[in-house]
N, C-alpha and C positions, 0 to 999 in steps of 0.2 A: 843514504843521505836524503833523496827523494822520501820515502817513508817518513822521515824524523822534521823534514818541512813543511809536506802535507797534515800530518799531525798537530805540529806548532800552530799552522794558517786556521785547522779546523777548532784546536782549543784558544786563540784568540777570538776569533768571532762569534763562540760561541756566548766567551765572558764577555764581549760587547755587547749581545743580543741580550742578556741576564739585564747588563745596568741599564739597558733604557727601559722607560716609565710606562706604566699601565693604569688606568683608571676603573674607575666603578662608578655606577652610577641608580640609585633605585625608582622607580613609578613616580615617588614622592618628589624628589629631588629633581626627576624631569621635568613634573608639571609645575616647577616654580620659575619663577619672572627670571631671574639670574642663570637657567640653563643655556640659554644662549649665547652667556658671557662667558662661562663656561667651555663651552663646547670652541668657543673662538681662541681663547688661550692656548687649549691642547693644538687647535688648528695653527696657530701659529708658532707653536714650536716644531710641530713635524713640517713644516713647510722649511723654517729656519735649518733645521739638521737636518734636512731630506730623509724623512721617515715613512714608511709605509706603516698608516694607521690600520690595523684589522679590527674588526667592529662587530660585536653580535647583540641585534638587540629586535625588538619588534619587526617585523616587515611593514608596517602602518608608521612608525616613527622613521626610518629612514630618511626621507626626503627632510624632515628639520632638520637633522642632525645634519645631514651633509651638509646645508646652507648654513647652522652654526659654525660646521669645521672649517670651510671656502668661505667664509663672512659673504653668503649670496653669492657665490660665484668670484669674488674679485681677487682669489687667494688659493693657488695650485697647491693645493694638499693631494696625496695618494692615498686612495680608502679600499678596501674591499670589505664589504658586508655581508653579512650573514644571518640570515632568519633565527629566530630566538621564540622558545616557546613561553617562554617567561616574560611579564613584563618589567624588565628590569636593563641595564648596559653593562656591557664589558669591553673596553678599548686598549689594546694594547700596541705599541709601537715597535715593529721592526727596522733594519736597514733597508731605504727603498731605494728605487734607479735611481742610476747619476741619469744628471738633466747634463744635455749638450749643450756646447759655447758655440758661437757663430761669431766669427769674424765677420767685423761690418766694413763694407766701401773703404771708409774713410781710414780702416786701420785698427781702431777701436775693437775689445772684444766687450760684448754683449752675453748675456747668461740667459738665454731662451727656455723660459718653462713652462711647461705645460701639465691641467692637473691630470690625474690619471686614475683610472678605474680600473682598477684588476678586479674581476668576474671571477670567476671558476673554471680551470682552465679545460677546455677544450680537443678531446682524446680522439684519436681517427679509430670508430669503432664497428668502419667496414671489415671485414674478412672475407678474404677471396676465398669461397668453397673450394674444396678438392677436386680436380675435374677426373672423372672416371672414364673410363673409355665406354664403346655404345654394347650394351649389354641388351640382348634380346631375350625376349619373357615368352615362349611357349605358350599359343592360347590356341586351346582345343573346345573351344565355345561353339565354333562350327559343328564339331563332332557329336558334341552331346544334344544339339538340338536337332538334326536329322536325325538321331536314335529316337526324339521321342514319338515322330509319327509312326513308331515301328510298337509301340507299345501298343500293347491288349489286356483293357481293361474291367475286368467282369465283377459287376453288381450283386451280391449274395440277394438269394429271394429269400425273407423270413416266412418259417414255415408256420402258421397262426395256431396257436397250442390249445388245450382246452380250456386253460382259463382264460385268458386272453378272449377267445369268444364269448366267454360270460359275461364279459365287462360289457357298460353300453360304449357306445360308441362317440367318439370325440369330433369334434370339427376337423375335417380332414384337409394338408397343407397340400395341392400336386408340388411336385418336382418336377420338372420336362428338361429329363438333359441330353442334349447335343453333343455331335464328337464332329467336331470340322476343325482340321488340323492342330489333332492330339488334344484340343482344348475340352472340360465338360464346363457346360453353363448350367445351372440351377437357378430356376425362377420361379420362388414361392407365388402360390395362387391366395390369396384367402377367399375365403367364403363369403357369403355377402351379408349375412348376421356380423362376421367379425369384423368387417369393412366398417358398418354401421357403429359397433362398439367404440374400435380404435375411435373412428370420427367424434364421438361422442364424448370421449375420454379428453380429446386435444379441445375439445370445447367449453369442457368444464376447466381443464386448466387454464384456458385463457380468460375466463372469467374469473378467476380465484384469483388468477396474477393482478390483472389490471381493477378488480373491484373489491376483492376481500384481500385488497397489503399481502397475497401471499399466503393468508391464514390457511388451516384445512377447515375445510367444509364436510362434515360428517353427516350430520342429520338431514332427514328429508320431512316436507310438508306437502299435503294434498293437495289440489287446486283449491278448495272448500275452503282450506285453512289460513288462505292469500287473506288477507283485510289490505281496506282502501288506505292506510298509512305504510303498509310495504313497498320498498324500493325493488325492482323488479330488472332486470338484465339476462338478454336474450343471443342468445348468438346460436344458429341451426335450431335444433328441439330439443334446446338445454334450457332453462329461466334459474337464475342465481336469485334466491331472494335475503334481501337484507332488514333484517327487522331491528328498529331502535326499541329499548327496553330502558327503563327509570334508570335517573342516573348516569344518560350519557354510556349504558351499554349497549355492546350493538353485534348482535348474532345472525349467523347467515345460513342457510339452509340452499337445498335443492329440492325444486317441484317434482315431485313423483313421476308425475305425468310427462310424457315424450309432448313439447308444444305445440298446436295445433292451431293457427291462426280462425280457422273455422269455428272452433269449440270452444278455448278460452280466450275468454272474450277482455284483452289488453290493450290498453290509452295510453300511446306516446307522450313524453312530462318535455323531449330533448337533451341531448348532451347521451343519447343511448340510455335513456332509466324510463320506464314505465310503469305504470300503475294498472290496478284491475278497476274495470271499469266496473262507477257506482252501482250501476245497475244490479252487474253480477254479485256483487258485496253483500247486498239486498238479501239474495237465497239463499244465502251462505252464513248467514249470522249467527245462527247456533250454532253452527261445526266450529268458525271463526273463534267462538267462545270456548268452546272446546280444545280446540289447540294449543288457547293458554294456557291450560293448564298443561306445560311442558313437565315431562319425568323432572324430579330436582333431582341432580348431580351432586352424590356424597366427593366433599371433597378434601382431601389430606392434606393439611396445612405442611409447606417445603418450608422446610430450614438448611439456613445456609452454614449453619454450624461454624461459627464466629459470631464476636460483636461488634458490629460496625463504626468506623472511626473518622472524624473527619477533620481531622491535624496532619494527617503526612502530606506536608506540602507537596514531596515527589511523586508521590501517586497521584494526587487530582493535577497537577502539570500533566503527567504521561494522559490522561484517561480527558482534561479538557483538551489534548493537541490533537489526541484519537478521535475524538467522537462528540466532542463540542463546538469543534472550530475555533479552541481556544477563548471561547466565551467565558466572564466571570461568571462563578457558580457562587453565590452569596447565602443561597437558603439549603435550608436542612428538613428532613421530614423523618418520620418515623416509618417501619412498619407497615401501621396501623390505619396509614395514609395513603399506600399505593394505589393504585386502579387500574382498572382493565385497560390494558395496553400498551401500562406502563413497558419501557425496558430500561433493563440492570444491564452496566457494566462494573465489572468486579474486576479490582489488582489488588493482589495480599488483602488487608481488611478497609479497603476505599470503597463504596458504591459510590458510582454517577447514577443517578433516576434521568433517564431521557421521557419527556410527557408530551407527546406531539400533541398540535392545536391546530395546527392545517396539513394540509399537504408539503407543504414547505416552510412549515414553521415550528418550533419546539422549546417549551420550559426544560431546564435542568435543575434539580436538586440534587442534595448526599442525601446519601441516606444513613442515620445515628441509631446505635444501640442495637437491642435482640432484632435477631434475621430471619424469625420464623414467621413468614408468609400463610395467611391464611385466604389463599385466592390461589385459582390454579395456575402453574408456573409450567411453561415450556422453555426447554434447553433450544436455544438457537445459534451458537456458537461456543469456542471454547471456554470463557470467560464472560458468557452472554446471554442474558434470560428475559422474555418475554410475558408479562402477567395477563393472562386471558380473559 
């Protein structure tokens, strides 16, 4: 009998829950003048039937909607909401709580309502761990580190073979190692030639970093071959020198020579860059001349093997948010048009041309059609090329 009641209770309310009314509602139809007529009608009928409204629509529309459904508050509707990835609504109306009566003083009953906001309900989602009893872990850490001062460790001496003495001899590293409890220390010695190198090394990279953007600096020029329009930068008895060439191109080189304040004879300009002084420029005019005449460098025109395009809206979005600061890119170049320094970014068949003008400033172009570069290209990331 209990069976056949609970059954009955459950298929009546369910065919209650079927006939009450659901809405729709699209983008379009929200953003017009009469949504909020709308939205007060459906309000005022789940208020009248005591309905709980469930509601899926924007997280950003929300707060209208509820102030259509409660006409601004003045109108105890039941709503729960729900975030919607779509912009569009869905409202459908359940059976919501009975609202209590309140007997008043006077005798009078009174229908006391209130509006109500059901959230998402709230689960106790503490879990008391398992309590284990006290479980003791065996640690023989004591044991093994008193065994290690008991260790005896012997060094193999290589015996020097006959070729091995043939060879000349290398810059030799000491090792000095110690045994003070069980520990061996080794402390490379270097030599004082290779002290000098290393030094010498970290000196030229700090001048490559901060004056040549990073570039490599490969070729070397004699003192002789300094002229008084070279920029000059010094750090130990290193000189980076920077030569402008037609064109706005600009080549940097290392002085042969270990610098010698004594010998060559350099004019502070400020800001760290020096010049050679006129004087010395003077005895040096023919080697100077000479120098010009730099080996030419055969160079292998790179193709990017593609032809460059510049309509895929979603590529120049990805590649201005990347590397332009989302700046509009309006102009297009060829080719035929790059210059030393330029740099490429490439996605599928998009070029961005990045053309710096200062330190902190930079034109951008696309780049249109054949991709075969006749200027020499360094790869500098994965998707990212450098015109020399």
């Amino acid at each position: 009998m209990k069976k056949v009641l609970t059954i009955t209770l459950l298929l009546i309310t369910s065919l209650s829950w079927a006939e009450l009314p659901s809405w729709g509602m699209t983008e379009n139809q929200y953003k017009l003048p009469n949504a909020s007529t709308k939205f007060g009608e459906i309000g005022a009928q789940a208020a009248k039937n005591n309905w709980l409204l469930k509601i899926t629509a924007p997280k950003d529309w929300h707060n209208k909607i509820r102030m259509g459904l409660t006409d601004s508050g003045a109108r105890d509707v039941q709503v729960n909401f729900k975030d919607s990835l779509y912009n569009s609504i869905a409202i459908s109306a359940v059976p919501g709580i009975k609202m209590a009566k309140v007997s008043s003083s006077n005798g009078s009953t009174a229908t006391v309502q209130k509006q109500v906001v059901i959230d998402k309900p709230e689960f106790d989602t503490e879990v008391d761990a398992p309590e284990f009893g006290d479980i003791e872990i065996p640690n023989n850490g004591d044991e093994l580190l008193g065994e290690i001062n008991k260790l005896e460790i012997a060094v193999p001496v290589a015996q020097p073979s006959a070729t091995a003495a043939a060879q000349p001899a290398r810059p030799s590293t000491n090792i000095r190692a110690e045994n003070s409890g069980g520990q061996i220390a080794a402390t490379p010695v270097l030599s004082a030639d290779d002290q000098a190198t290393a030094t010498r090394e970290e000196n030229k990279e700090d001048l490559r970093r901060k004056y040549a953007r990073a570039k490599r600096v490969e070729k070397n020029l004699s003192y002789t071959s300094i002229t008084s329009k070279d920029d000059l930068f010094i750090k130990g008895d290193v000189v980076l020198i920077k030569r402008f060439i037609n064109q706005g191109v600009v080549l940097f080189f290392w002085m042969n020579e270990a610098y010698d304040p004594a010998v060559h004879k350099l004019v502070e300009k400020g800001s760290g860059k020096y010049r050679k002084d006129p004087e010395a420029v003077a005895g040096d005019q023919v080697d100077a001349k000479v120098a010009e005449k730099t080996e030419e460098k055969v160079i292998e025109p790179t193709s990017l093997d593609f032809v460059a395009v510049d309509d895929v809206i979603e590529d120049q979005d990805d590649l201005r948010r990347s590397h332009a600061r989302n700046k509009r890119v309006d102009v297009s170049i060829s080719a035929s048009q790059l210059k030393s320094e330029d740099i490429l970014y490439v996605q599928n068949k998009t070029v961005l041309v990045e053309r710096p003008i200062t330190s902190s400033q930079s034109a951008y172009f696309w780049l249109v059609g054949d991709t075969t570069i006749n200027l020499e290209v360094e790869r500098t990331g994965d998707n990212e090329f450098e015109i020399q």
